[in-house]
DRENPAMAR-169353 format. One record per residue (C-alpha): residue number from 1; x, y, z. Coordinates in nm, 3 decimals, m for minus. Example, Ala and Ser with C-alpha at 12.3 -4.5 7.8 and 13.67 -1.06 7.14 Angstrom:
BEGIN
1,1.230,m0.450,0.780
2,1.367,m0.106,0.714
This chain:
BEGIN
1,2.857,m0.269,1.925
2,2.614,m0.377,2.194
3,2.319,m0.245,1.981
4,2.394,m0.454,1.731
5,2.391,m0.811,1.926
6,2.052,m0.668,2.134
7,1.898,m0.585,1.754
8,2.017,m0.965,1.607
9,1.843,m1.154,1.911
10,1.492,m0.911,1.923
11,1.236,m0.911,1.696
12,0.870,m0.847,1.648
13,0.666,m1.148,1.644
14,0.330,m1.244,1.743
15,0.334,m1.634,1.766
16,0.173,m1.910,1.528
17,0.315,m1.910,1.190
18,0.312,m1.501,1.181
19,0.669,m1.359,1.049
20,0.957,m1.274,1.286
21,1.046,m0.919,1.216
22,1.444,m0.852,1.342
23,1.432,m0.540,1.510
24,1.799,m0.494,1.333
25,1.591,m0.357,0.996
26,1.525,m0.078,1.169
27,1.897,m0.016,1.293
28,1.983,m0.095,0.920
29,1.759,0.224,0.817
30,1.906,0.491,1.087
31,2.221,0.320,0.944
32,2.123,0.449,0.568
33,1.957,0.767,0.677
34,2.264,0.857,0.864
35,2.523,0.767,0.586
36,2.261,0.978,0.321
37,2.238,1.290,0.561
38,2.633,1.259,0.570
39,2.686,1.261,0.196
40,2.523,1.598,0.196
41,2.698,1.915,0.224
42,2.402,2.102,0.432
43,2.422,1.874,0.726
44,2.657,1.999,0.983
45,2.857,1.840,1.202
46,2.671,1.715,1.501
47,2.345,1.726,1.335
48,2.106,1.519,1.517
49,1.756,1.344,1.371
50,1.491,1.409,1.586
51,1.117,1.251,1.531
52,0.792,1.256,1.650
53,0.560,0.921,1.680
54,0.195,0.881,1.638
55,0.013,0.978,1.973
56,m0.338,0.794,2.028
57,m0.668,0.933,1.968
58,m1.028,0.893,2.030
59,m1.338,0.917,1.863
60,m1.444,1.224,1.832
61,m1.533,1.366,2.218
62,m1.568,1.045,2.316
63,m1.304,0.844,2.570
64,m1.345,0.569,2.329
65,m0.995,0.508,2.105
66,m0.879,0.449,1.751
67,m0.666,0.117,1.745
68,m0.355,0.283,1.728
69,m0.109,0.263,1.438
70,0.281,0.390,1.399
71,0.309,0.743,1.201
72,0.513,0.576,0.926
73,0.851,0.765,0.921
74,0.914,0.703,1.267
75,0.804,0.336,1.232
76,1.064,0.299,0.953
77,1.325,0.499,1.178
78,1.243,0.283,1.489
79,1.004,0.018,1.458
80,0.768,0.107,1.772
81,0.439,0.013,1.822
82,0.383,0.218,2.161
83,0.207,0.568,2.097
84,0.356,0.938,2.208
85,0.741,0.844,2.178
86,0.993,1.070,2.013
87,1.353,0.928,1.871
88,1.660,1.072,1.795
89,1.969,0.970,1.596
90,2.316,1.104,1.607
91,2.403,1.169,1.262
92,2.763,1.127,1.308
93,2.815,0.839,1.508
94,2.444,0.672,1.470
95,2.373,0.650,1.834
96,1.986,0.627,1.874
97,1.773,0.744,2.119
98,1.450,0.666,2.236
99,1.208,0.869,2.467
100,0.899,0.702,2.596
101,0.629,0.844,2.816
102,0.625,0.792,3.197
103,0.290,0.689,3.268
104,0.118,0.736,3.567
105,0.044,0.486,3.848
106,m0.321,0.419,3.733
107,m0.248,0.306,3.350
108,m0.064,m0.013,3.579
109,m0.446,m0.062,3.684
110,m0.628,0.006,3.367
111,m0.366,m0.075,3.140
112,m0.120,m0.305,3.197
113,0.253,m0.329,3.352
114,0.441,m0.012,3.354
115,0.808,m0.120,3.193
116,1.079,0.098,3.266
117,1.352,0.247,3.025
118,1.543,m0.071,3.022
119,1.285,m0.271,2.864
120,1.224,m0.058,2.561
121,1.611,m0.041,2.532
122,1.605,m0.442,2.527
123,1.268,m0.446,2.293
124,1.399,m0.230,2.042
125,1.769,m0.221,2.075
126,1.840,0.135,2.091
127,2.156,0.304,2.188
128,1.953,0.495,2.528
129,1.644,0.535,2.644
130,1.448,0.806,2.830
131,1.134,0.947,2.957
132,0.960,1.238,2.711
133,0.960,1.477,2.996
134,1.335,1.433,2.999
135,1.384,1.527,2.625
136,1.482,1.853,2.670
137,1.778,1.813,2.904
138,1.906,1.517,2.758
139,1.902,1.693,2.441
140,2.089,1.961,2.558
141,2.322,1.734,2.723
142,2.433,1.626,2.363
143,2.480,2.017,2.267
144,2.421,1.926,1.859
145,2.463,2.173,1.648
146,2.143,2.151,1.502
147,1.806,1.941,1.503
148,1.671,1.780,1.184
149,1.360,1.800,1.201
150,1.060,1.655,0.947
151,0.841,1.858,0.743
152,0.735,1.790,0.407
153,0.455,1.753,0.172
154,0.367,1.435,0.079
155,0.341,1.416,m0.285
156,0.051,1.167,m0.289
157,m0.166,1.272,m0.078
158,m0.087,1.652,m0.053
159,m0.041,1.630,0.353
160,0.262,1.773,0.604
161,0.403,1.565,0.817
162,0.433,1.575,1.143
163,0.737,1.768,1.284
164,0.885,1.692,1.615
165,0.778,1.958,1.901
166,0.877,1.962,2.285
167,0.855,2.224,2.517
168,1.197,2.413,2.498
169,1.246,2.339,2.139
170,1.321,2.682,2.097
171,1.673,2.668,2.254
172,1.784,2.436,1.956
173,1.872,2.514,1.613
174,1.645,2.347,1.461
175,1.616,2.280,1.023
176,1.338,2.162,0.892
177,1.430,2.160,0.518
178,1.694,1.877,0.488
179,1.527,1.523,0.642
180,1.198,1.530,0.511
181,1.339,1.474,0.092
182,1.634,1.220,0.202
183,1.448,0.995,0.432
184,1.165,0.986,0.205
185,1.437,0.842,m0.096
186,1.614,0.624,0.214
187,1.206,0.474,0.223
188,1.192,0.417,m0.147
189,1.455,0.125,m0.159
190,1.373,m0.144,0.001
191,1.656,m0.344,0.201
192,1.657,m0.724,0.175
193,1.468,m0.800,0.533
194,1.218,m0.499,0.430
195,1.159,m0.728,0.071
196,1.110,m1.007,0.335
197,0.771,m0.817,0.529
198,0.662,m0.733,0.186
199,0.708,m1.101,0.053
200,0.478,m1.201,0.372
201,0.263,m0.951,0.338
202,0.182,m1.046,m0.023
203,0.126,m1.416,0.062
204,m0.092,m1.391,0.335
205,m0.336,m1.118,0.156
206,m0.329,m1.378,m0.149
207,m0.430,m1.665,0.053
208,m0.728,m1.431,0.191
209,m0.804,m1.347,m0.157
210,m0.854,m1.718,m0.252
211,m1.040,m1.774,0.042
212,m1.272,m1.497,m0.039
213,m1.274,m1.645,m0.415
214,m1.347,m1.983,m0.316
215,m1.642,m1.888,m0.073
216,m1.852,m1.580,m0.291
217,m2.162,m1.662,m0.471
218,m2.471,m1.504,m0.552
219,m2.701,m1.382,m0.213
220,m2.394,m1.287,m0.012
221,m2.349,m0.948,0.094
222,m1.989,m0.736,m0.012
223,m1.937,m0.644,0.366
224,m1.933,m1.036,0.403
225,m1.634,m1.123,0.137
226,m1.463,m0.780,0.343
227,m1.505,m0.978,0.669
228,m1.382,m1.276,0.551
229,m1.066,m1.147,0.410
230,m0.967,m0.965,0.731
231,m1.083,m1.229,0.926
232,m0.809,m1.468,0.753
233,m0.571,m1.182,0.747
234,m0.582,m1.139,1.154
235,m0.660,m1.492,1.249
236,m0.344,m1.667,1.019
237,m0.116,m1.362,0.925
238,m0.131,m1.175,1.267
239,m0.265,m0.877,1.071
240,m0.469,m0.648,1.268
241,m0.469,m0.387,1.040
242,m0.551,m0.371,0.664
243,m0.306,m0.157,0.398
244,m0.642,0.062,0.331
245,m1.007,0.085,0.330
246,m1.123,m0.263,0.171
247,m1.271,m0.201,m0.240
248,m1.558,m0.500,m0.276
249,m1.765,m0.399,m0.559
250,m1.975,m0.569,m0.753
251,m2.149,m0.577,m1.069
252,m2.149,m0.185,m1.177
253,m2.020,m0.119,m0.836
254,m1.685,m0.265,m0.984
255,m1.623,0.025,m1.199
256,m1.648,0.259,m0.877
257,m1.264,0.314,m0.844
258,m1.228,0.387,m0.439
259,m1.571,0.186,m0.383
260,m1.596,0.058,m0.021
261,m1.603,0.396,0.177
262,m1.910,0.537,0.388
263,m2.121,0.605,0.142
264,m2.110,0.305,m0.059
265,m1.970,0.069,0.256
266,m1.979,m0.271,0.067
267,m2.326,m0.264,0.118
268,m2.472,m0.445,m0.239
269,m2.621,m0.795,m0.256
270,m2.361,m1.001,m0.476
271,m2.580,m1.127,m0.794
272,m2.555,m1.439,m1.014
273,m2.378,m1.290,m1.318
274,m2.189,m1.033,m1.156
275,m1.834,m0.928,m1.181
276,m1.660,m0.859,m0.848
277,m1.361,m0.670,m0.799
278,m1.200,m0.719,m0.469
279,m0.930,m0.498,m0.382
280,m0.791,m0.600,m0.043
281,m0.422,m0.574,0.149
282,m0.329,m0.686,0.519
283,m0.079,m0.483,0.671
284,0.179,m0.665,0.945
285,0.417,m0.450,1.172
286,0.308,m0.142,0.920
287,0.448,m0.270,0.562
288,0.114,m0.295,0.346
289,0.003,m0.485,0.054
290,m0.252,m0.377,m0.233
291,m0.412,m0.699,m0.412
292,m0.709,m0.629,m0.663
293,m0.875,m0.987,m0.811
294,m1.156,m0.962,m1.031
295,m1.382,m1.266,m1.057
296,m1.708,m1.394,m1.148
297,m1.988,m1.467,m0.861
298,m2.072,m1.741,m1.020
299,m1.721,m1.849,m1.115
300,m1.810,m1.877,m1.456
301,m1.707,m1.572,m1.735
302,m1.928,m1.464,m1.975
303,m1.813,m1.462,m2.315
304,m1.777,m1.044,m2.267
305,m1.664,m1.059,m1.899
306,m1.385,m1.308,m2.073
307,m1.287,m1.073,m2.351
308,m1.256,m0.759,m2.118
309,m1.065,m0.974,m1.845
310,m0.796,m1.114,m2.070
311,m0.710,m0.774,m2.219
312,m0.653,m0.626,m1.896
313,m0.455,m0.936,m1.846
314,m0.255,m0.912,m2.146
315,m0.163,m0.561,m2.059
316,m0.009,m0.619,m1.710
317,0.221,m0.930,m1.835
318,0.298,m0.685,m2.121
319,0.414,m0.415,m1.831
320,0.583,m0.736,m1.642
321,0.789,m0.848,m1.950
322,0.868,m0.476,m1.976
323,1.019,m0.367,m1.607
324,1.349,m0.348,m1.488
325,1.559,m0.094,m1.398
326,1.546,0.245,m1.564
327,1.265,0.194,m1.760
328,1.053,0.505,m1.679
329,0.745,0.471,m1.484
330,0.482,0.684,m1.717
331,0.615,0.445,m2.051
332,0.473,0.162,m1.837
333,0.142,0.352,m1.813
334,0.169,0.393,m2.181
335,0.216,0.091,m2.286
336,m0.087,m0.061,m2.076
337,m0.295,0.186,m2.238
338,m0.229,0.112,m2.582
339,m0.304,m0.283,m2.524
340,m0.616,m0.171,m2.373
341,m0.695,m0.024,m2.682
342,m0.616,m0.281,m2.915
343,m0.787,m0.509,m2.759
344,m1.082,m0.263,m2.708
345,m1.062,m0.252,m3.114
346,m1.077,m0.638,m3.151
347,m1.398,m0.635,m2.876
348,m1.551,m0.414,m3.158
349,m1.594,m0.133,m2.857
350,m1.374,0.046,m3.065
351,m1.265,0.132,m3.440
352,m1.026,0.300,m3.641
353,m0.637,0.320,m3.604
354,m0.489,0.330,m3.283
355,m0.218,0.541,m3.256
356,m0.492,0.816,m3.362
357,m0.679,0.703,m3.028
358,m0.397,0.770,m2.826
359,m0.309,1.128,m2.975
360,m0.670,1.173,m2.799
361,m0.618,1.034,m2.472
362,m0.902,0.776,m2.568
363,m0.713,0.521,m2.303
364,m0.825,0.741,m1.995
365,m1.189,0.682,m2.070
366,m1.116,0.340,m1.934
367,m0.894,0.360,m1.742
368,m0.885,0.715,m1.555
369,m0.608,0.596,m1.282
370,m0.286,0.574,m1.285
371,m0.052,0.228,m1.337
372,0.001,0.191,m0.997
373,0.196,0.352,m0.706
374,0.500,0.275,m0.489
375,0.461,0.063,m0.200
376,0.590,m0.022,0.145
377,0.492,0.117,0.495
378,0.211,0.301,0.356
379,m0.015,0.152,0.058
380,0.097,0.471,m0.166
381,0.443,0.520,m0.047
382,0.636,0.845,m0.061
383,0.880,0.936,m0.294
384,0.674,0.950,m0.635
385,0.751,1.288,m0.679
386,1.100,1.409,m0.555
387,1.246,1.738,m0.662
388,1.329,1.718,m1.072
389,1.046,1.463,m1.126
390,0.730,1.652,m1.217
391,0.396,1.543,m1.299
392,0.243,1.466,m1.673
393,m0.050,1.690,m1.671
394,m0.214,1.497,m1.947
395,m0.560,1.249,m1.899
396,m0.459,0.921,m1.752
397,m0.103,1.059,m1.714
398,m0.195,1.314,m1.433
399,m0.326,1.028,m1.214
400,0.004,0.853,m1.170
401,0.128,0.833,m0.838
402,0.480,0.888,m0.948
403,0.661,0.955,m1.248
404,0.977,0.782,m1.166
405,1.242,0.587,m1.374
406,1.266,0.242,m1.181
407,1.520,0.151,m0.973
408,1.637,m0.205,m0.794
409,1.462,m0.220,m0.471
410,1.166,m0.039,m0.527
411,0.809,m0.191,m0.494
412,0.573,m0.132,m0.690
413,0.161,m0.237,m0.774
414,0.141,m0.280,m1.175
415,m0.251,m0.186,m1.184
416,m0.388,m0.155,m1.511
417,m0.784,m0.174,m1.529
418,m1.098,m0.124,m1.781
419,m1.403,0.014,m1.666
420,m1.720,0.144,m1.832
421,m1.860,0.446,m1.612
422,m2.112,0.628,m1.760
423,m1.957,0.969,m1.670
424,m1.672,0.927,m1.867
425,m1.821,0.729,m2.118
426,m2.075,0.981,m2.147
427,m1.816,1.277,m2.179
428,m1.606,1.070,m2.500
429,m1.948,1.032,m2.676
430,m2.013,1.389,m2.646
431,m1.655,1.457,m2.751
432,m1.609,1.491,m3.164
433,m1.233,1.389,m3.165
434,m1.289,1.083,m2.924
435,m1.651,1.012,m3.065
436,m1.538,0.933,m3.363
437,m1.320,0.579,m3.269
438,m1.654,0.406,m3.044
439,m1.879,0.182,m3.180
440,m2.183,0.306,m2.974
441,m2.388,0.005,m3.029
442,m2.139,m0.220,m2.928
443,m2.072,m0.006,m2.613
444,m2.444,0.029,m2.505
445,m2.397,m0.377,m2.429
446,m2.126,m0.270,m2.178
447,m2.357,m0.031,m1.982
448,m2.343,m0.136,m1.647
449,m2.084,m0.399,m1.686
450,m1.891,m0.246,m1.429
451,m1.482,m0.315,m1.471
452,m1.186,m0.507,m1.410
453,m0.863,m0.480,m1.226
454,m0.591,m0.659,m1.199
455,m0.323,m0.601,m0.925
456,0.013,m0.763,m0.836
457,0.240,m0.609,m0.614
458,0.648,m0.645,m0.751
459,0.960,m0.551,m0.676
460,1.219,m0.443,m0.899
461,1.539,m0.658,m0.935
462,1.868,m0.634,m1.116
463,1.798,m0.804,m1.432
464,1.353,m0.709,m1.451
465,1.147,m0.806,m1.169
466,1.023,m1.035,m0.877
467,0.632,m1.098,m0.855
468,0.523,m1.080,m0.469
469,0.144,m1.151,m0.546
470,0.029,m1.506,m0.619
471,m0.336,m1.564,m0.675
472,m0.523,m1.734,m0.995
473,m0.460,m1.500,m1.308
474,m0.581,m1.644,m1.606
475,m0.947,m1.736,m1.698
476,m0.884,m2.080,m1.665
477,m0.711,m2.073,m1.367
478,m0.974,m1.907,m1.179
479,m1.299,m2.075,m1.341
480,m1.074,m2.431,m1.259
481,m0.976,m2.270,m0.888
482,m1.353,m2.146,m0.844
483,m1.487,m2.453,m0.921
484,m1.298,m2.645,m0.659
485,m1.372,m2.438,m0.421
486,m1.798,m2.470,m0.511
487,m1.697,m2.833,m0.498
488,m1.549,m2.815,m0.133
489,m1.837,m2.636,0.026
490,m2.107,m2.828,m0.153
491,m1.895,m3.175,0.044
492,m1.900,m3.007,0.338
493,m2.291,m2.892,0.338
494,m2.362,m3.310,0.276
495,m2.105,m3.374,0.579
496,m2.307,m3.090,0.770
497,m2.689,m3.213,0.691
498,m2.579,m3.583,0.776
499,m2.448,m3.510,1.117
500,m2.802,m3.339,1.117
């Protein structure tokens, strides 16, 4: 087929050493959405997809705008950048269609070149290409039998999506009940060129993370470590965008889960001694990443920061050695918990017998969140919850972003963390049955230690699993890597004061 020669020679690319992105992974997903919606038995003949894209917006009543970025399904479906298009998708014979707005004279001045239909036919190799106003009547022209429309909840973050609406909708039969669950499981695989953006991804945000590592020391700002790890991001990975809201705390700000957001904006002076827990993903073409390294400031553990690190540590190459497919999601979670606890008990922060701590739920005192979360075009990525999987409403448990058995293809962040947060810490103490198992004097040394996290990104393969992330992980490797780094800038402050 044409398409398929136009999608082999186009691709998304943005010059230097940035990836090239074949426009043919998107016609490999309508190809998979298509052959799921024909394997079930509610999808008429002559069923057509129909989506919506993200439309820009400004801030607030301002004419000012919001750098604009793809509503994900569509994205997946189609792979546009430009705002206010809709697509549509023969079920049947996977013709795609792709309507785009027809601007008016004056966005040529203010804007930039108005391209007609052709070019975003060429760009994006769809099957045809018209103008939004036109949606209607071409629509109608294809007399399907009904419109598949998306509206769902997503399971993470409780939201609807957006569901396609024109003006004369109404003539069409329209369901809104069948896309929303099998695109959302077409998004959970990953294809092999999809593993590809998340492989780049992943080694662009991990060279930003060593940059950050190798530059931090005591008297810098957070916001300043943020800068610099979007800074390397956009200027060598072509990444305008990050995954999420950048997490730079330090010292107790480290055991802040979601630190980073407008009321705690990265704001702290970074002190000798400190811990800091960077949690930081670039996003390219809309597939995300979701990094966390924790570190000293001074690139030096303390015997205590040491002790804490290495059991979190041990716990994710414990849940590493552990994945592959069919192993169920929440038994991961499990596991990291009870190494957390051991570990805890050889620390001396806790005592007694361990499998008594865990009848309590003692594990969520330190770790409140969840293992970690799919991944892909968004940082939590839909599908944790499909119908049949339901949530563990037990503490720790209840946090988990899905509840899945794994699968080959997915991607996945393995997560686990310690903190000490005096809320929840304060809550155990008071607590008779999880009282019972702390050594409070030992604990009161770990007030205001703040936490660690440790975060890889993987994907699940055949036989286990394929590690995407690739920063320094053990102590050594970071005090050694750290050190270097010190040693770097303190050659090129000499260089610098000489040519002074």
């Amino acid at each position: 087929m044409l398409w398929a020669i136009a999608a082999a020679m186009s691709s998304f690319w943005l010059g230097n050493e940035t990836l090239k992105v074949p426009v043919a992974l998107f016609a490999l997903n309508r190809r998979r959405l298509c052959d799921r919606l024909r394997q079930n038995k509610d999808v008429q003949k002559n069923s057509v997809v129909l989506l919506q894209g993200g439309e820009e917006t400004q801030r607030y009543c301002t004419d000012t705008g919001i750098v604009f970025r793809q509503e994900s399904y569509f994205h997946w479906t189609f792979g546009v950048t430009e705002a206010g298009c809709f697509g549509a998708v023969d079920v049947d014979t996977g013709r795609s269609m792709l309507f785009v707005p027809q601007l008016p004279e004056s966005y040529a001045v203010w804007m930039g070149k108005i391209h007609p239909p052709e070019f975003f036919k060429k760009k994006y190799a769809v099957d045809e290409v018209y103008y939004v106003n036109e949606i209607s009547s071409v629509l109608a022209s294809k007399k399907p039998a009904v419109l598949l429309t998306l509206r769902g909840v997503n399971t993470d973050s409780g939201s609807v999506s957006k569901e396609a609406s024109f003006e004369g909708i109404s003539q069409f039969n329209v369901n809104n009940k069948i896309l929303h669950p099998e695109i959302a499981e077409c998004r959970v695989i990953k294809t092999d060129m999809e593993l590809e953006v998340l492989r780049y991804t992943n080694k662009i945000s991990s060279e930003a993370h060593k940059e950050v590592m190798k530059a931090v020391k005591a008297g810098m700002k957070e916001y300043e470590m943020e800068s610099l790890f979007q800074h390397y991001c956009y200027a060598r990975g072509g990444m305008r965008h990050t995954s999420y809201t950048c997490i730079c705390g330090s010292g107790e700000n480290s055991s802040v889960l979601h630190y980073g957001h407008a009321g705690a904006p990265n704001d702290k002076t970074i002190e000798d001694g400190d811990l800091c827990l960077f949690d930081m993903g670039g996003e390219y073409y809309c597939y995300g990443s979701d990094i966390t390294c924790t570190f000293p400031a001074n690139g030096k553990f303390t015997p205590d920061q040491r002790a804490v690190y290495e059991a979190v540590l041990k716990s994710s190459r414990a849940v590493m050695k552990a994945v592959k497919p069919g192993v169920a999601w929440p038994d991961m979670h499990r596991l990291a918990d009870r190494v957390h606890l051991e570990e805890l008990t050889k620390i001396g922060i806790l005592k007694g017998n361990v499998d008594d701590m865990v009848k309590v739920h003692l594990g969520a005192v330190f770790m409140p969140h969840g293992l970690g979360h799919l991944l892909g075009i968004d940082v939590h990525d839909v599908g944790g919850y499909p119908e049949g999987v339901e949530r563990i409403d037990l503490p720790g448990l209840r946090s988990l972003r899905t509840a899945r058995s794994l699968e080959q293809g997915m991607v996945l962040t393995i997560e686990p963390g310690i903190y000490f947060i005096d809320h929840l810490l304060d809550q155990a103490l008071r607590d008779p049955a999880q009282s019972c198992f702390i050594n409070n004097d030992i604990l009161q040394r770990f007030r205001g230690f703040g936490g660690v996290r440790i975060e890889d990104d993987i994907a699940v393969t055949a036989s286990g699993m394929e590690l995407l992330t690739c920063v320094p992980r053990t102590v050594e490797e970071i005090e050694a890597f750290m050190a270097e780094g010190q040693s770097s800038a303190k050659s090129f402050d000499c260089l610098s004061s000489q040519k002074q």
